[in-house]
DRENTORDREN-772095 format. One record per residue (C-alpha): residue number from 1; residue in three letters; x, y, z. Coordinates in Angstrom, 2 decimals. Example, Ala and Ser with C-alpha at 12.3 -4.5 7.8 and 13.67 -1.06 7.14 Angstrom:
2
<num 1 | residuo ALA | x 12.30 | y -4.50 | z 7.80>;
<num 2 | residuo SER | x 13.67 | y -1.06 | z 7.14>;
***
This chain:
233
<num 1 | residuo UNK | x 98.46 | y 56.09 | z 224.26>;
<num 2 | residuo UNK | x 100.22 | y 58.45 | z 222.43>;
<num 3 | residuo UNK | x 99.38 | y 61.64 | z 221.00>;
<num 4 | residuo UNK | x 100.72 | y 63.23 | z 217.59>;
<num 5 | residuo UNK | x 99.66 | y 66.48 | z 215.78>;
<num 6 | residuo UNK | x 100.05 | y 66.69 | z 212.23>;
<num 7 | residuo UNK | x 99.41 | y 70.05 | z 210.47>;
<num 8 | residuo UNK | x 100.27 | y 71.98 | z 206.81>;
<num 9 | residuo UNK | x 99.01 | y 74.13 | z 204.48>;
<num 10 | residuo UNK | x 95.76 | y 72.60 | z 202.57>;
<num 11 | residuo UNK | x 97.13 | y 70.42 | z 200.04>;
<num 12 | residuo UNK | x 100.38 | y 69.76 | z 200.93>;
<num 13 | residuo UNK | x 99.82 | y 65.96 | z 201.64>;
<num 14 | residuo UNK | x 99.59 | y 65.39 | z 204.85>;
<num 15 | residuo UNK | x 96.27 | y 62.54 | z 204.60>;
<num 16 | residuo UNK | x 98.57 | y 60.89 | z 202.05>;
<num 17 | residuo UNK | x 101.40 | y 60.84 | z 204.20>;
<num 18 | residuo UNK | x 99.61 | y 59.71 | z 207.46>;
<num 19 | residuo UNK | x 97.72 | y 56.84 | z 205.60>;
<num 20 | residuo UNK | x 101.19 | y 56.07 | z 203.90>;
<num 21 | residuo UNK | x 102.54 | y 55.85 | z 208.19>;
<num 22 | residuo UNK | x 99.75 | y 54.44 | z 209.42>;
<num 23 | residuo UNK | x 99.97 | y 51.44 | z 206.89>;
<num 24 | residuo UNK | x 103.86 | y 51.27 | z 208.41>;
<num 25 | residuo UNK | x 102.72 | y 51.12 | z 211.96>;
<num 26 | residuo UNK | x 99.90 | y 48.13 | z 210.92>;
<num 27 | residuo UNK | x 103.18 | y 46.19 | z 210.50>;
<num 28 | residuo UNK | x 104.14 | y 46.65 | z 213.69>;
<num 29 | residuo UNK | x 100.71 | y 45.80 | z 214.99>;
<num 30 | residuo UNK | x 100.06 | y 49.28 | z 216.65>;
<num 31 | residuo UNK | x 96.48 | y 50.72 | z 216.51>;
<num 32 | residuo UNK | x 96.72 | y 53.91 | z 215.35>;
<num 33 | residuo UNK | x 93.57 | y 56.31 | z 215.27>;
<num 34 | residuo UNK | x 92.86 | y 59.84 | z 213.46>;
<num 35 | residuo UNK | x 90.74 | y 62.83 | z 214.21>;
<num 36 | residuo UNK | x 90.70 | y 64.83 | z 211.54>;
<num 37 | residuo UNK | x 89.42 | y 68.73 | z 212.29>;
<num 38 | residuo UNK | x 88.69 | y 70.83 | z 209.31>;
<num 39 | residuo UNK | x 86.61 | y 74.07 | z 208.49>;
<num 40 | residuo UNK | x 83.68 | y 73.94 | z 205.81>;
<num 41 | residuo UNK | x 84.03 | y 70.17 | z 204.73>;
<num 42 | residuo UNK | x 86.24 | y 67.57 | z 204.45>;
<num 43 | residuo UNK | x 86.29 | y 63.47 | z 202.86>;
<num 44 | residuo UNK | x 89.30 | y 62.60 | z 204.13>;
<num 45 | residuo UNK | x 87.41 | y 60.84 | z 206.54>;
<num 46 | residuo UNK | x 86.29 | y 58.48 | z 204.51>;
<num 47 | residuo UNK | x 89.84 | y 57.38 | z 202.72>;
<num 48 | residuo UNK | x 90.72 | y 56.47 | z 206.67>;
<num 49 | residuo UNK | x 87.64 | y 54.45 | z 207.14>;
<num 50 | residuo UNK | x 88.14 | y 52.45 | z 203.73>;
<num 51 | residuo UNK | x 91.34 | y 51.57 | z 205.28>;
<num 52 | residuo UNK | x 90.61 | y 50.33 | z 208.34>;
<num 53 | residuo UNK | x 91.49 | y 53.31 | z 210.40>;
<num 54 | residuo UNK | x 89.37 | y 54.42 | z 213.29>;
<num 55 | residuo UNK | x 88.52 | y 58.23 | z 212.56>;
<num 56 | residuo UNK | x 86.58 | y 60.72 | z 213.66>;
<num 57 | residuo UNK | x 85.67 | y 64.26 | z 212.31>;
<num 58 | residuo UNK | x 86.00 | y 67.78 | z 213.52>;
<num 59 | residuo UNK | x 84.26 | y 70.99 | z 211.56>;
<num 60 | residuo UNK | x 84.81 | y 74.33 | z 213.10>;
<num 61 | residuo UNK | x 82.68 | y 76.07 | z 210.83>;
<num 62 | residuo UNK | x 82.65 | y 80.07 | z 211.45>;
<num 63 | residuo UNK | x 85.14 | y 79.45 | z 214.12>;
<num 64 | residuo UNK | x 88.78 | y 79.58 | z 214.02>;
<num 65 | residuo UNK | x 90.02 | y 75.86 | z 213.32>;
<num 66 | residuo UNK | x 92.95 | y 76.39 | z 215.94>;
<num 67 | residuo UNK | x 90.48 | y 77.46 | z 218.69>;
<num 68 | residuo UNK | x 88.18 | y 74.81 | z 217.89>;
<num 69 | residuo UNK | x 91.23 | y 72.25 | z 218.14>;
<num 70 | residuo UNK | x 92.40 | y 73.81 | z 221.77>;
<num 71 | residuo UNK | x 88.89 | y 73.70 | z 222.92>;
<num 72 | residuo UNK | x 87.84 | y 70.03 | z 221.51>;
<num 73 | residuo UNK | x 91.72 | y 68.60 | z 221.95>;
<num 74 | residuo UNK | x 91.12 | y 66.70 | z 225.72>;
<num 75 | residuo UNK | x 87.99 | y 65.00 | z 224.70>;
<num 76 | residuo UNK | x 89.53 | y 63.79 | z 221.31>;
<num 77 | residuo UNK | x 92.35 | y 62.54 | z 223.84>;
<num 78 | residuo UNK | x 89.86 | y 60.58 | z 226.10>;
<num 79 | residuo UNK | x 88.14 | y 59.04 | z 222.44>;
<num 80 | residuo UNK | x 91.29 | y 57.51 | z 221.49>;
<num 81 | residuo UNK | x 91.94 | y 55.92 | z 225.23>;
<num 82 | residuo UNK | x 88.70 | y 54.43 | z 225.08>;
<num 83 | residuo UNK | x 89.18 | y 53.03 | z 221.45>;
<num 84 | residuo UNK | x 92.12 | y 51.28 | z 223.28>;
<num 85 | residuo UNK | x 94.70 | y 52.96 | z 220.67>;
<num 86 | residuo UNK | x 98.52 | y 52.79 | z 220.30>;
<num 87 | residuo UNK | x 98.56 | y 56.17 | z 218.67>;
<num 88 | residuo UNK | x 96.29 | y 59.06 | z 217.74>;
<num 89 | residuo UNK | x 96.98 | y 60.85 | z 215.01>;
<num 90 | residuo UNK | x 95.30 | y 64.40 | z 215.01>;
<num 91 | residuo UNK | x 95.07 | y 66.36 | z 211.30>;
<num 92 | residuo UNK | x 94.50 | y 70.16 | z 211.04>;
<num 93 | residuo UNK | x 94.99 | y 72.26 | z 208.07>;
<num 94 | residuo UNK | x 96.89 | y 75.56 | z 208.89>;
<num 95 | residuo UNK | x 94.67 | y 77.60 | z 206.80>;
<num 96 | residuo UNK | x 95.98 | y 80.93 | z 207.42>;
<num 97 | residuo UNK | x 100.32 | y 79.83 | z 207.88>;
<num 98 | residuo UNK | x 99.60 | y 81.27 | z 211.51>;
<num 99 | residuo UNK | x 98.19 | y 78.51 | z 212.96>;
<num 100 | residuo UNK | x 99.71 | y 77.28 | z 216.02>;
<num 101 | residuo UNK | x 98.00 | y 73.90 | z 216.86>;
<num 102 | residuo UNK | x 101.15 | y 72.12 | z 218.36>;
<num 103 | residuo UNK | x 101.35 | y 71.36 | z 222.35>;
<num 104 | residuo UNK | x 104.92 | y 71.42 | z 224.58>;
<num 105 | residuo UNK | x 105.55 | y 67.75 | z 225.42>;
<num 106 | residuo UNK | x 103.73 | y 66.27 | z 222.46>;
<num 107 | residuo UNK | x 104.78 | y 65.14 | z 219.03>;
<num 108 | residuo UNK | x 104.51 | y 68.02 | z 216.12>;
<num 109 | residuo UNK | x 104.72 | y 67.41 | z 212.48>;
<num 110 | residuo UNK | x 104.65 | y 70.01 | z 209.72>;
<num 111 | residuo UNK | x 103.72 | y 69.02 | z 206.16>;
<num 112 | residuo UNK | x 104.59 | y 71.18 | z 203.61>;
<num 113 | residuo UNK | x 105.17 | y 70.34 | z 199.87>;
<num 114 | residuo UNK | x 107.94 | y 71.42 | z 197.26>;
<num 115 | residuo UNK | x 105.08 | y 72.99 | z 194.82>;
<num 116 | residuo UNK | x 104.57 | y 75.70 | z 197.53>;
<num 117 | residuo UNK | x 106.94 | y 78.08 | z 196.55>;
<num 118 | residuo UNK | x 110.58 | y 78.21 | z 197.88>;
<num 119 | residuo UNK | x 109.81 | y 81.86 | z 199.76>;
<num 120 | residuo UNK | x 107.21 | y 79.90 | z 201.31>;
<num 121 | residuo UNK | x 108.72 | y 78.51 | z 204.51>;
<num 122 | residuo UNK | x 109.78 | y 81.80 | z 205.61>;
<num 123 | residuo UNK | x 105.76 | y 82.86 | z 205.00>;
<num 124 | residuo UNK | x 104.26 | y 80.26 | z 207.55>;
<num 125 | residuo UNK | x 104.22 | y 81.13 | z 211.51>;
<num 126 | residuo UNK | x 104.57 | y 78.51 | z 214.03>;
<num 127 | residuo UNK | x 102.88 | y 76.49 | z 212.41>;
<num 128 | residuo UNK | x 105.89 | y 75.49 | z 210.61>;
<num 129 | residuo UNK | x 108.46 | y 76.95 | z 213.33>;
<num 130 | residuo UNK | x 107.50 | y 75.28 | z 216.34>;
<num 131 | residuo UNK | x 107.51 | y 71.99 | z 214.86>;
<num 132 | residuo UNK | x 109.27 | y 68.83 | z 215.97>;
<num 133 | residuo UNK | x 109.72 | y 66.85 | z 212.45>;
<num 134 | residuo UNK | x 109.08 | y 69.11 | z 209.18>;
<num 135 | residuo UNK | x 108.45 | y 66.51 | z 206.06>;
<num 136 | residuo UNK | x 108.49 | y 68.22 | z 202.83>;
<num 137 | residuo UNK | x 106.20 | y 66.39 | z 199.99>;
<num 138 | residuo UNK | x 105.98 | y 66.30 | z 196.14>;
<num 139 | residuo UNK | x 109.45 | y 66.11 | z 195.62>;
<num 140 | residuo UNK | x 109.31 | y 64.03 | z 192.25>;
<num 141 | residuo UNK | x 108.27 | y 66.84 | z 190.58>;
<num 142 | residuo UNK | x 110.64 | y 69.09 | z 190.81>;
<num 143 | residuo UNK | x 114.75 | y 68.60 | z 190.40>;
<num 144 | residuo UNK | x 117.05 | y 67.89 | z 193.09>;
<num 145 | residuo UNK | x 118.58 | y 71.36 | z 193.03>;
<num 146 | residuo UNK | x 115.05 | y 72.58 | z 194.23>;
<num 147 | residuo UNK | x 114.55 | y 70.17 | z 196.69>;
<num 148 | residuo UNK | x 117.75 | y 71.06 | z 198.35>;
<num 149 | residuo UNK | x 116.99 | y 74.80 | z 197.84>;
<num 150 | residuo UNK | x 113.52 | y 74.16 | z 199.24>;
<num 151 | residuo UNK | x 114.99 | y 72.12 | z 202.43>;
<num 152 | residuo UNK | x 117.19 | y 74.98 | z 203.23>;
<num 153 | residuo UNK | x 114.51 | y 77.45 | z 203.42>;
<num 154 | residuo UNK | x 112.82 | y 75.30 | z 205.32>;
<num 155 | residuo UNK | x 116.10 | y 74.72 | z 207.76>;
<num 156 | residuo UNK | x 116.84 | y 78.16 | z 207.85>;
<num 157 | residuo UNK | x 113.22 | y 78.84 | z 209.46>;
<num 158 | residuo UNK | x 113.06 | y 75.69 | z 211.63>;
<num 159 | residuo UNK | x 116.63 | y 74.19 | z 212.39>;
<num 160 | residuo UNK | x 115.67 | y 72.47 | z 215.44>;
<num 161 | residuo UNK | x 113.49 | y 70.07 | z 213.75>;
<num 162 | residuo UNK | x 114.03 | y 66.75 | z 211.61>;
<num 163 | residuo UNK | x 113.52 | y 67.46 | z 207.92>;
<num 164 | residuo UNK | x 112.11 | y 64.38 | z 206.22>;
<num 165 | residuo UNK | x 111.25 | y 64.06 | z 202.31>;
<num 166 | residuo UNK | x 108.19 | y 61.62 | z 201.91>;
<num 167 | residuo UNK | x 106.62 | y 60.50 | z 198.78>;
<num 168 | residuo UNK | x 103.09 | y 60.84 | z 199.42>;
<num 169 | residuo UNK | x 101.97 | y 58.24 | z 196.29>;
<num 170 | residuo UNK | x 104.43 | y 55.61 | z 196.67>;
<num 171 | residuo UNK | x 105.42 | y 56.30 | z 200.55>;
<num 172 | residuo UNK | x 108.85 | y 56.38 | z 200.05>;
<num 173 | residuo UNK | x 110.36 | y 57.32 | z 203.31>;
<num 174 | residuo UNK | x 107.36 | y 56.77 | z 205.50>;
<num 175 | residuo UNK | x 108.54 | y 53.74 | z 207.15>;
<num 176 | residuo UNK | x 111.23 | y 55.78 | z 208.66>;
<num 177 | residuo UNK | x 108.95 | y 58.57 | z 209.68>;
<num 178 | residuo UNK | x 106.89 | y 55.70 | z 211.48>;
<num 179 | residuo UNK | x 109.64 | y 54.55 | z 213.87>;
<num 180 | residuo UNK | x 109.94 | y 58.28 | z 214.94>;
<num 181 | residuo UNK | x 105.94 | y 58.88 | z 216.10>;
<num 182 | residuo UNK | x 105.27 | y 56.27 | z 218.24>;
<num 183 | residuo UNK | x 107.47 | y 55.97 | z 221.77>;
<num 184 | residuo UNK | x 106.51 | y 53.70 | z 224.60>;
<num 185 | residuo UNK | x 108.14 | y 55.89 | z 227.36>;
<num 186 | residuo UNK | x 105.50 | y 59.13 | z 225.90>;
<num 187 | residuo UNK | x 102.02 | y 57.81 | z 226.62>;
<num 188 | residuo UNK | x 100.06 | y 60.33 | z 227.89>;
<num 189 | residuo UNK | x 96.38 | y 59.91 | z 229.99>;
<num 190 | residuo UNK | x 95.09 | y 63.45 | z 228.94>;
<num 191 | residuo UNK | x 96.32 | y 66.93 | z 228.01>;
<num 192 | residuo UNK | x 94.15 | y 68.93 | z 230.61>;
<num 193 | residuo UNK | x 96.62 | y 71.79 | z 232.12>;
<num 194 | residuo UNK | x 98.89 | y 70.96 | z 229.14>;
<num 195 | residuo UNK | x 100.04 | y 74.56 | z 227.24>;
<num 196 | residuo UNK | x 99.90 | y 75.71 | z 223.38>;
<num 197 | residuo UNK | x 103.27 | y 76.41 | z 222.58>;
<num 198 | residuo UNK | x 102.56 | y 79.25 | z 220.46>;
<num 199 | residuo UNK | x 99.51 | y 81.78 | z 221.58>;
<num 200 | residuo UNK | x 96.90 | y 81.42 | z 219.24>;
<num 201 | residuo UNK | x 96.00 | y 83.77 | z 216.75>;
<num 202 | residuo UNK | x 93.98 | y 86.68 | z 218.54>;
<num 203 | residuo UNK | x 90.80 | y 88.72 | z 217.30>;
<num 204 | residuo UNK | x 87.61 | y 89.62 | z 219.53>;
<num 205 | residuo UNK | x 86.17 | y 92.68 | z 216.85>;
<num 206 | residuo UNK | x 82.82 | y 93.45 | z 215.49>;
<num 207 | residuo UNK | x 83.65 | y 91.17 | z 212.60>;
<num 208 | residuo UNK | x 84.23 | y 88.19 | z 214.81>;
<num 209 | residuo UNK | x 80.43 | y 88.57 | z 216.44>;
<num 210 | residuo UNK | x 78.98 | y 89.09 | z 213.42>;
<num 211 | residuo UNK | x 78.98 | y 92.54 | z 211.61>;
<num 212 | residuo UNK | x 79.27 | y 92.34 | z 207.57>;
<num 213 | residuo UNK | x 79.19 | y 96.24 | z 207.12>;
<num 214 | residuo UNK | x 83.05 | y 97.72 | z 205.99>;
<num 215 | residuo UNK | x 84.03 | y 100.84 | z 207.65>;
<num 216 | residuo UNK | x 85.63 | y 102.09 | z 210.91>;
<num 217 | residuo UNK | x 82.25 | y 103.47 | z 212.33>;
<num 218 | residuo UNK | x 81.07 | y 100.09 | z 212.45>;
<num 219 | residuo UNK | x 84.58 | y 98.27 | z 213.69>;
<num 220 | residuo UNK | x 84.83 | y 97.59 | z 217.51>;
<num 221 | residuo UNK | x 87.37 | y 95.51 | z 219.50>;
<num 222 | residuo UNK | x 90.83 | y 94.28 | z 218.64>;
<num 223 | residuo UNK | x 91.36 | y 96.34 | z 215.34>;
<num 224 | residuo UNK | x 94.48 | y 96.52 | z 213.72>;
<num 225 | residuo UNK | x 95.21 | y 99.52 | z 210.99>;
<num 226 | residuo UNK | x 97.73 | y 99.41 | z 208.22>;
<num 227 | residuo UNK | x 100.24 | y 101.96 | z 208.12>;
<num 228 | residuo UNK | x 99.96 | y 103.94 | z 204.91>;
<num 229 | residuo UNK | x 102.46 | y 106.64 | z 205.94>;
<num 230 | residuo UNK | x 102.10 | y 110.85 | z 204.94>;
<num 231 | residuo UNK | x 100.84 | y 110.36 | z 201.30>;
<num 232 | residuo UNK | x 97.23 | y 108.94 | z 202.75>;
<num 233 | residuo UNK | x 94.89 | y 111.54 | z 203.28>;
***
């Protein structure tokens, strides 16, 4: 089986794009599966099950969703072997641009659409920076000047990768992002020992276990003060 992580910013298209893939792959007759992890709620698990897609569903609730990922990824892994797939897909929404989901030796894709903002790409972490293939949606909406503006920001932050544009409604271009996600020679048994190739984002403070009351008196652990310079008193 192989294993490939899919993240963005919330919004930026990636269930549109995977579904878009996935319906690519059918035509090779590859079973392709998806575990989508989220926060407070999500439906997207539903538009995969109306089309035929095996899914499961990940909340993280209070937690961070990047921790929950690392600590849930292995048994996800082991699901997908036993639903004999071709391909899992895993889906994570980089909710803060810090996120860091991706694992050296597997597949990374970052979604992130043209709406976003063309300072944007320099605003996301490795989330966006460590990835293997960047595709960049919602480019029908705005002119071809700012896609190609938008695509060098994003090159400029990430020029290792392979930038892709997709059409998320009509899936324009995923067909070609298809052939490059599923590999023969990269099937994997399970990720145990496997590393993060980014730390994740770090915070053990009194906020963390629990504490809802604002002030330094009550702030314990890994704290981190802005700098207001001489004028604060």
């Amino acid at each position: 089986m192989n294993l490939v992580i899919f993240s963005g910013p919330p919004s930026s298209g990636k269930t549109s794009i995977i579904l878009k893939t996935i319906d690519a792959m059918k035509k090779r007759n590859l079973k392709v599966g998806v575990v989508k992890f989220d926060c407070l709620s999500t439906d997207d698990d539903i538009l995969y099950e109306k089309a035929g897609i095996p899914v499961k569903k990940g909340l993280s609730g209070a937690l961070c969703p990047d921790h929950y990922f690392a600590s849930n990824i292995e048994e996800v892994v082991q699901w997908g072997r036993k639903t004999n797939l071709d391909l899992l897909i895993t889906e994570s929404a980089g909710l803060c641009n810090r996120c860091s989901p991706y694992i050296k030796e597997i597949k990374g894709v970052c979604v992130i659409d043209n709406l976003s903002g063309i300072n944007t790409p320099k605003k996301i972490g490795p989330m966006l920076k460590a990835a293997d293939i960047v595709v960049i949606t919602k480019g029908d909406i705005v002119s071809q000047a700012e896609r190609e503006v938008f695509a060098s920001k994003v090159n400029s932050v990430n020029p290792k990768a392979m930038t892709m544009h997709i059409n998320g409604l009509t899936g324009q271009g995923a067909y070609e992002l298809s052939t490059l996600l599923y590999d023969k020679d990269s099937s994997i048994n399970s990720v145990q020992g496997m590393e993060l190739r980014y730390p994740m984002p770090s915070a053990m403070c009194s906020y963390c276990l629990g504490e809802t009351r604002i002030g330094s008196d009550f702030q314990m652990g890994n704290v981190r003060k802005i700098d207001l310079g001489d004028d604060y008193v």
